[in-house]
C-alpha positions in Angstrom: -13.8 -238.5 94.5 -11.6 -241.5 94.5 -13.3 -245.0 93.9 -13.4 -247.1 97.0 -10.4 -250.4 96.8 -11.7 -253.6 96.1 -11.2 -256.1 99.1 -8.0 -257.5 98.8 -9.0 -261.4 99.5 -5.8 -264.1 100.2 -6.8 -267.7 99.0 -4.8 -270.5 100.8 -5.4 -274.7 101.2 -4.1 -277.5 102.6 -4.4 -280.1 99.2 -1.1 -277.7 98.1 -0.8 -275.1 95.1 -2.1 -277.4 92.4 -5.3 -278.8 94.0 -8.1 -278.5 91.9 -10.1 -277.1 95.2 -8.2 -274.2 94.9 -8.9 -273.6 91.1 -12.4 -273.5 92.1 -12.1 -270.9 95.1 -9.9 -268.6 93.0 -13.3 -268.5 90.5 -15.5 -267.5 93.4 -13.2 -265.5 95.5 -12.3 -263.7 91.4 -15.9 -263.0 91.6 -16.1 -260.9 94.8 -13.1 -259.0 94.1 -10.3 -258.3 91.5 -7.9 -258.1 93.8 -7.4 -262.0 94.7 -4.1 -263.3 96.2 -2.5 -267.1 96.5 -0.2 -268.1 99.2 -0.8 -272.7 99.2 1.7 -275.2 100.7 4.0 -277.0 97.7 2.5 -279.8 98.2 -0.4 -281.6 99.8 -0.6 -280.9 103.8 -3.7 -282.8 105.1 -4.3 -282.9 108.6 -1.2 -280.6 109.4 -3.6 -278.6 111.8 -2.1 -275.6 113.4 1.6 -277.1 112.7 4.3 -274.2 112.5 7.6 -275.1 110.6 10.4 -273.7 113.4 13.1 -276.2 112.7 14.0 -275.6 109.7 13.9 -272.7 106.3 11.1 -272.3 104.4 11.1 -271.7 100.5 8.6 -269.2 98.9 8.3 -269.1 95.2 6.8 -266.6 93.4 5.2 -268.3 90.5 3.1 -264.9 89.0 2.5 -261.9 90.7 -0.5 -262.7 92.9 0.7 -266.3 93.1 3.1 -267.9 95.8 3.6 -271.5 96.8 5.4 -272.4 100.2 7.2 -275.6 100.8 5.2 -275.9 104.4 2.5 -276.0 106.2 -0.9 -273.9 105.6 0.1 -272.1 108.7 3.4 -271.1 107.3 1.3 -269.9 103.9 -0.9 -267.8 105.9 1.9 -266.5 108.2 4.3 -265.7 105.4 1.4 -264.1 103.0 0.3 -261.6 105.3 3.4 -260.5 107.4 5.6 -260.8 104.3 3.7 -260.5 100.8 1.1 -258.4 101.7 2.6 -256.5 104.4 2.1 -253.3 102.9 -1.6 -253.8 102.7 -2.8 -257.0 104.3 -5.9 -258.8 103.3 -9.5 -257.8 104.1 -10.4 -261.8 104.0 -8.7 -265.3 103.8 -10.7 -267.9 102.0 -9.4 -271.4 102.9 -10.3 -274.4 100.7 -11.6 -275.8 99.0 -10.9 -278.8 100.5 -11.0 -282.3 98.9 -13.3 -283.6 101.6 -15.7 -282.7 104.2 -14.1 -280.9 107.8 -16.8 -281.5 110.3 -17.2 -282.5 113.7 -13.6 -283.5 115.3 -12.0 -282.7 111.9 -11.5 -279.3 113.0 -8.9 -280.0 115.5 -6.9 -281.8 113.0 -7.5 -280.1 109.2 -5.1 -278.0 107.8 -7.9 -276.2 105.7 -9.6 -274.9 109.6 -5.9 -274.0 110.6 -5.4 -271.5 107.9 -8.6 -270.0 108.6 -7.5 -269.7 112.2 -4.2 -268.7 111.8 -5.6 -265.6 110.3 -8.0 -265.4 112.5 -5.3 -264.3 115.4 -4.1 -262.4 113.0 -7.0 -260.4 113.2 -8.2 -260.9 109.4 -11.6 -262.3 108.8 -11.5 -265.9 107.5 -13.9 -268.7 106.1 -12.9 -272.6 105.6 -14.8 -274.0 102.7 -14.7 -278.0 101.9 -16.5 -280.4 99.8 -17.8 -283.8 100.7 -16.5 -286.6 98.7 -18.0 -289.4 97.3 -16.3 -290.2 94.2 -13.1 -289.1 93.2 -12.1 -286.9 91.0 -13.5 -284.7 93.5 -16.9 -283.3 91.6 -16.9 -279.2 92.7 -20.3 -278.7 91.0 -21.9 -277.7 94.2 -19.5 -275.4 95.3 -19.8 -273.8 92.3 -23.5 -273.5 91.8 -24.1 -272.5 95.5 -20.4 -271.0 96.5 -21.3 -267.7 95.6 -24.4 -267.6 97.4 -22.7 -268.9 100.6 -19.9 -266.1 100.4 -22.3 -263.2 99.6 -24.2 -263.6 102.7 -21.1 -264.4 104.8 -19.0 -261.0 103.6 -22.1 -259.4 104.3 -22.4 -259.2 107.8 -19.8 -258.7 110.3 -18.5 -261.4 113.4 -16.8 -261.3 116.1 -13.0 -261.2 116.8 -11.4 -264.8 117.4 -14.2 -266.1 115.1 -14.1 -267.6 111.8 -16.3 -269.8 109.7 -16.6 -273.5 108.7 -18.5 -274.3 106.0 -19.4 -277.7 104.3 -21.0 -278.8 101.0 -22.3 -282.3 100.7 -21.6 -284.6 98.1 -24.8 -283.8 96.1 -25.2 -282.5 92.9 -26.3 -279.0 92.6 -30.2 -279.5 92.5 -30.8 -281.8 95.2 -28.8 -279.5 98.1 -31.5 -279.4 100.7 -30.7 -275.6 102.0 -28.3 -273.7 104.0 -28.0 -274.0 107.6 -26.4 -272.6 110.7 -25.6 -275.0 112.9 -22.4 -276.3 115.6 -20.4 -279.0 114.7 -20.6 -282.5 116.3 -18.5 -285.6 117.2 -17.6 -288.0 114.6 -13.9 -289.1 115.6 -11.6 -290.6 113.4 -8.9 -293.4 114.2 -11.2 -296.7 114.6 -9.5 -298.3 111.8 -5.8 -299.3 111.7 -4.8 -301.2 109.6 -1.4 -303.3 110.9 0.9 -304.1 108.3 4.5 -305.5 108.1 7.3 -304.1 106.3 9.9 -305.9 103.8 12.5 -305.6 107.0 9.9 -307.8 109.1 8.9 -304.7 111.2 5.3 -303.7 112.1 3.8 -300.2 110.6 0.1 -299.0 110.8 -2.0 -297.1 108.8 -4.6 -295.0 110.4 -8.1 -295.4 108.1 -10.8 -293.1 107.6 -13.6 -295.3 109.5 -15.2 -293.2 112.3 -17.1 -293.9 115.2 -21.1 -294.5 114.5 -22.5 -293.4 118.0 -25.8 -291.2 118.4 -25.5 -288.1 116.1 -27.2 -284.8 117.5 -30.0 -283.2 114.7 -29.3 -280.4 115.5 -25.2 -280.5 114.4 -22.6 -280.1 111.1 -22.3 -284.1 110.9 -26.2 -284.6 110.7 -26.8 -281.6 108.2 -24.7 -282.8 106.0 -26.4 -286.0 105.8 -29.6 -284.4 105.2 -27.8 -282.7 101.8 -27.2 -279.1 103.8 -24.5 -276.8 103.2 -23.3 -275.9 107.3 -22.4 -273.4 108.1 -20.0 -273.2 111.5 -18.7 -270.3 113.5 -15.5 -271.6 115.1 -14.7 -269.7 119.0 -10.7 -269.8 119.4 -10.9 -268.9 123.1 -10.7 -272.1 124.3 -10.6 -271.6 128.0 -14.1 -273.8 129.3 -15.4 -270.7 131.8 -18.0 -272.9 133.9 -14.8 -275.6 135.0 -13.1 -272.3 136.1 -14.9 -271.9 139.1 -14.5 -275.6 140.4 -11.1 -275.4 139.7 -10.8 -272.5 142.0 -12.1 -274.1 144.4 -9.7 -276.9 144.2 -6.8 -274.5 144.8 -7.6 -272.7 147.0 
């Protein structure tokens, strides 16, 4: 009788191929399976989103034999890792992360770390984002590494729906005082309050776009609040778009 294949798992980021996040994931993801692949930008691509590099080549280097780095975006690494690396035998799981820093709320329209995940999610391959509230820096990964496993058991575990993957945050709490595990959607905290104006050494003006969010009414019942409260969230992210209810209205309107 031949012995069933271990799931073949593809790790990707967007902090790029030497992040520290990524050492961590490549621990847990080693522990669900032997058969653990790398595909991360060369370098950092934070808030990149769903960016595709069209305009010009990409470089892949093979650094080991489960090991690639891609001078692009975490789209490209995704893209390129299971079309071209793994095409014989493409992944049964993408594990994006972990990233340096929480993705909650708005974040998911602009992380690079969500993007991944989604990019294989239209691929049709299952995918979870991971990331790690910050407070200090070095970034301290204790938590994900004391409750990671948990978290990824139960996920692999059950099944979800096609154009779904899964968001999940740790809060910048050592191990011990992590308040539980919750299911929850994700809110509104937008970024872009704070720019900071600045003049360059030619006399023209440049900006810098801080990481100051807006403080309005935060729903209980949401990824920003939970993650206040010391949860670990847990997010399933829809990529069908379309709003269904507006669809009817807008019928109307052109008809």
């Amino acid at each position: 009788m031949t012995e069933p294949r271990p799931p073949r798992i593809l790790l990707t980021n967007d902090d790029g191929i030497n992040a520290a996040g990524l050492g961590v994931l490549e621990r847990l993801a080693g522990a669900l399976s032997e058969d653990v692949w790398v595909c991360a930008p060369h370098a950092e691509q934070s808030a990149a989103s769903h960016s595709l590099t069209i305009h010009r080549p990409l470089r892949l280097k093979q650094l080991n034999q489960r090991r690639h780095t891609v001078d692009g975006t975490p789209t490209d690494c995704v893209l390129l890792a299971i079309n071209h690396i793994l095409a014989d035998r493409k992944p049964d799981l993408v594990l994006s992360g972990i990233n340096h820093g929480f993705n909650i709320g708005e974040d998911v329209t602009y992380s690079g770390t969500i993007a991944a995940a989604m990019e294989a999610t239209l691929l049709g391959i299952r995918a979870v984002a991971l990331s790690q509230e910050t407070a200090d820096k070095p970034v301290d990964f204790a938590t994900v590494e004391r409750w990671g496993p948990e978290v990824l058991r139960r996920l692999t575990a059950v099944d979800w729906p096609a154009n779904v993957l899964v968001n999940v945050n740790f809060p910048a709490r050592a191990p011990d005082e992590v308040t539980g595990i919750t299911v929850v959607r994700h809110g509104n905290r937008k970024i872009g309050d704070e720019l900071s104006e600045r003049i360059d050494p030619r006399g023209r003006a440049y900006f810098w776009i801080g990481t100051a969010r807006s403080n309005g009414e935060i729903a209980p019942d949401t990824d920003v609040h939970a993650l206040q409260d010391g949860k670990i969230t847990v997010t399933p992210l829809y990529l069908d778009l379309t709003h269904y209810p507006t669809i009817a209205t807008l019928r109307q309107a052109f008809t």
